[in-house]
VOGUFI-384729 format. One line per field, with one value per atom (N, C-alpha, C): atom name; x, y, z; residue number from 1. Coordinates in steps of 0.1 Angstrom, whole numbers, plus 5000, padded with zeros to 4 digits. Example, Ala and Ser with C-alpha at 12.3 -4.5 7.8 and 13.67 -1.06 7.14 Angstrom:
at: c(N;CA;C;N;CA;C)
px: c(5132;5123;5132;5128;5137;5129)
py: c(4943;4955;4967;4978;4989;5000)
pz: c(5078;5078;5078;5071;5071;5079)
i: c(1;1;1;2;2;2)
END
This chain:
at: c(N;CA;C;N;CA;C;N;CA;C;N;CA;C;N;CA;C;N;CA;C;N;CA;C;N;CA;C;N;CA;C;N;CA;C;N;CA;C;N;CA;C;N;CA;C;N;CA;C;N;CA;C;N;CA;C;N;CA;C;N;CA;C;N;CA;C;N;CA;C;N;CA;C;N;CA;C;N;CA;C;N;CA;C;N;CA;C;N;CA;C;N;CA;C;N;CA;C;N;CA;C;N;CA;C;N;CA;C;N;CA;C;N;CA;C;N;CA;C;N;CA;C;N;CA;C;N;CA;C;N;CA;C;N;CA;C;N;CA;C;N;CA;C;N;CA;C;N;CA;C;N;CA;C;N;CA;C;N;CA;C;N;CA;C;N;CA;C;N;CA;C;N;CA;C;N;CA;C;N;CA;C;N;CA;C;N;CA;C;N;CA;C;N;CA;C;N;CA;C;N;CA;C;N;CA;C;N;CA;C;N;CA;C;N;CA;C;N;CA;C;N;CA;C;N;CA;C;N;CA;C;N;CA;C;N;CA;C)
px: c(1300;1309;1308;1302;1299;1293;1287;1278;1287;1293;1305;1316;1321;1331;1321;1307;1298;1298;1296;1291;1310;1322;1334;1336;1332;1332;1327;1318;1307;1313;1322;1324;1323;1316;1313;1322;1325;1338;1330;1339;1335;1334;1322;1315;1325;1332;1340;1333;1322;1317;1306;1299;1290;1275;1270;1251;1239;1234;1226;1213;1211;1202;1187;1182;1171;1172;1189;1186;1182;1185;1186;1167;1163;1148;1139;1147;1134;1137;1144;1147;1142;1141;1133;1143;1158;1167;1168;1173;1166;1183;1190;1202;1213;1215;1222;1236;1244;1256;1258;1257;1258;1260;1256;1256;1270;1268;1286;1278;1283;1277;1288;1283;1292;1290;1295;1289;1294;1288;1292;1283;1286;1282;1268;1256;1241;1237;1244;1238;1246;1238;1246;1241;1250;1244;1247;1237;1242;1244;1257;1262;1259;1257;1257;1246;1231;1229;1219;1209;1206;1195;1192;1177;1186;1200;1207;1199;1200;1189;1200;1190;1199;1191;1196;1193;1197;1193;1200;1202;1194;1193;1205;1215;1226;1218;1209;1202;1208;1218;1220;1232;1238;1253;1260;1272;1279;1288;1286;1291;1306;1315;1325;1336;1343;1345;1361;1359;1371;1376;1390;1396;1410;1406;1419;1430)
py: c(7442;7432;7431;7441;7439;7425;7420;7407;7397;7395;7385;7384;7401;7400;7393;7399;7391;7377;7367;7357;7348;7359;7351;7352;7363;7364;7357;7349;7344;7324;7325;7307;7305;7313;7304;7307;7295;7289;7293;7294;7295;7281;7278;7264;7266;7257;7257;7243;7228;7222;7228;7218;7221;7220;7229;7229;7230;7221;7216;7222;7226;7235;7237;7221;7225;7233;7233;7247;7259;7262;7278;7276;7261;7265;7260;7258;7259;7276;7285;7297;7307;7300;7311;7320;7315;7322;7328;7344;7347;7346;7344;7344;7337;7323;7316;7317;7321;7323;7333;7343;7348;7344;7334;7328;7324;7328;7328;7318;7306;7299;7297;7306;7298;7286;7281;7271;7274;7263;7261;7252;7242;7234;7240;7226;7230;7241;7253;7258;7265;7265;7272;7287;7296;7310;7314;7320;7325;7343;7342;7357;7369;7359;7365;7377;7376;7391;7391;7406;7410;7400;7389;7376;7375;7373;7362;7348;7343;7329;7321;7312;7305;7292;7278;7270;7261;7253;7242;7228;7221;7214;7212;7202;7196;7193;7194;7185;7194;7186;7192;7201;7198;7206;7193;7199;7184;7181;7165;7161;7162;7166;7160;7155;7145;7134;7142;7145;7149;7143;7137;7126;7134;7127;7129;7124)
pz: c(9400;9405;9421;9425;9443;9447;9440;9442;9439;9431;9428;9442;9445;9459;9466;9474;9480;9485;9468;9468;9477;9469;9471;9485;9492;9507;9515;9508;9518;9518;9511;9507;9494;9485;9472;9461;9455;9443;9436;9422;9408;9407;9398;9393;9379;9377;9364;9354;9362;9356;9342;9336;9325;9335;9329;9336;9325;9326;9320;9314;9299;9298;9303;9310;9321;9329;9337;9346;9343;9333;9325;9321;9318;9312;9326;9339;9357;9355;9354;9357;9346;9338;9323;9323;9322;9321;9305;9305;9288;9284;9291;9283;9286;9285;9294;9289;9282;9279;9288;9288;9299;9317;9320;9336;9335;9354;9359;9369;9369;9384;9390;9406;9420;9428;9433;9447;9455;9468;9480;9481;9493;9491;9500;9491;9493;9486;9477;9470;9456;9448;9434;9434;9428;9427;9414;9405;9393;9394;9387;9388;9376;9366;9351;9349;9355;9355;9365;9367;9378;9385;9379;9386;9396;9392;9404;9411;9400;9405;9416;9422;9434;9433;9437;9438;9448;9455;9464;9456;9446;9441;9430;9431;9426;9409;9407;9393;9381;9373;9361;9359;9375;9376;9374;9368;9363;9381;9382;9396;9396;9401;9404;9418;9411;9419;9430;9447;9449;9457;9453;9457;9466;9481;9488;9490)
i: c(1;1;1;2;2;2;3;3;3;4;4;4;5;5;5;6;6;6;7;7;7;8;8;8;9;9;9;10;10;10;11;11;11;12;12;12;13;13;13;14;14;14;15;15;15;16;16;16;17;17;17;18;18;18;19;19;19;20;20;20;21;21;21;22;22;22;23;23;23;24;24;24;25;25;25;26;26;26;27;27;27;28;28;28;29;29;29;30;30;30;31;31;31;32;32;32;33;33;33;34;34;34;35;35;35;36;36;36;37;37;37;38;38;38;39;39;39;40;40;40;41;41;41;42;42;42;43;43;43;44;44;44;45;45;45;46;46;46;47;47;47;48;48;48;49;49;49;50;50;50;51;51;51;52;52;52;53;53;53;54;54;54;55;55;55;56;56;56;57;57;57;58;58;58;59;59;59;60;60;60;61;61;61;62;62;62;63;63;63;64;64;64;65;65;65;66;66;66;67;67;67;68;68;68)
END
């Protein structure tokens, strides 16, 4: 859980959208139920186990719209 306080320390939200199973098959992810994705903006970080994959690329995170 150290890397989760980490990722929360540093700026990054819990991604609560849907991610698209290409992400999980660019990352040769072996277990995607498992993935916790955070953001901030310009990058996503997966928490769910030790790869900790990271990406900058928005592709296949579901977009959402924030209205002020």
């Amino acid at each position: 859980m150290r890397f989760v306080k980490y990722l929360r320390n540093s700026g990054y939200r819990l991604f609560r959208g849907t991610v698209d199973s290409s992400v999980y098959a660019t990352f040769g992810c072996p277990s995607p139920r498992k993935a916790v994705w955070y953001f901030k903006e310009g990058s996503y970080q997966c928490a769910g186990c030790k790869r900790q994959c990271e990406t900058d690329s928005p592709v296949g995170f579901q977009i959402f719209l924030y209205l002020k």
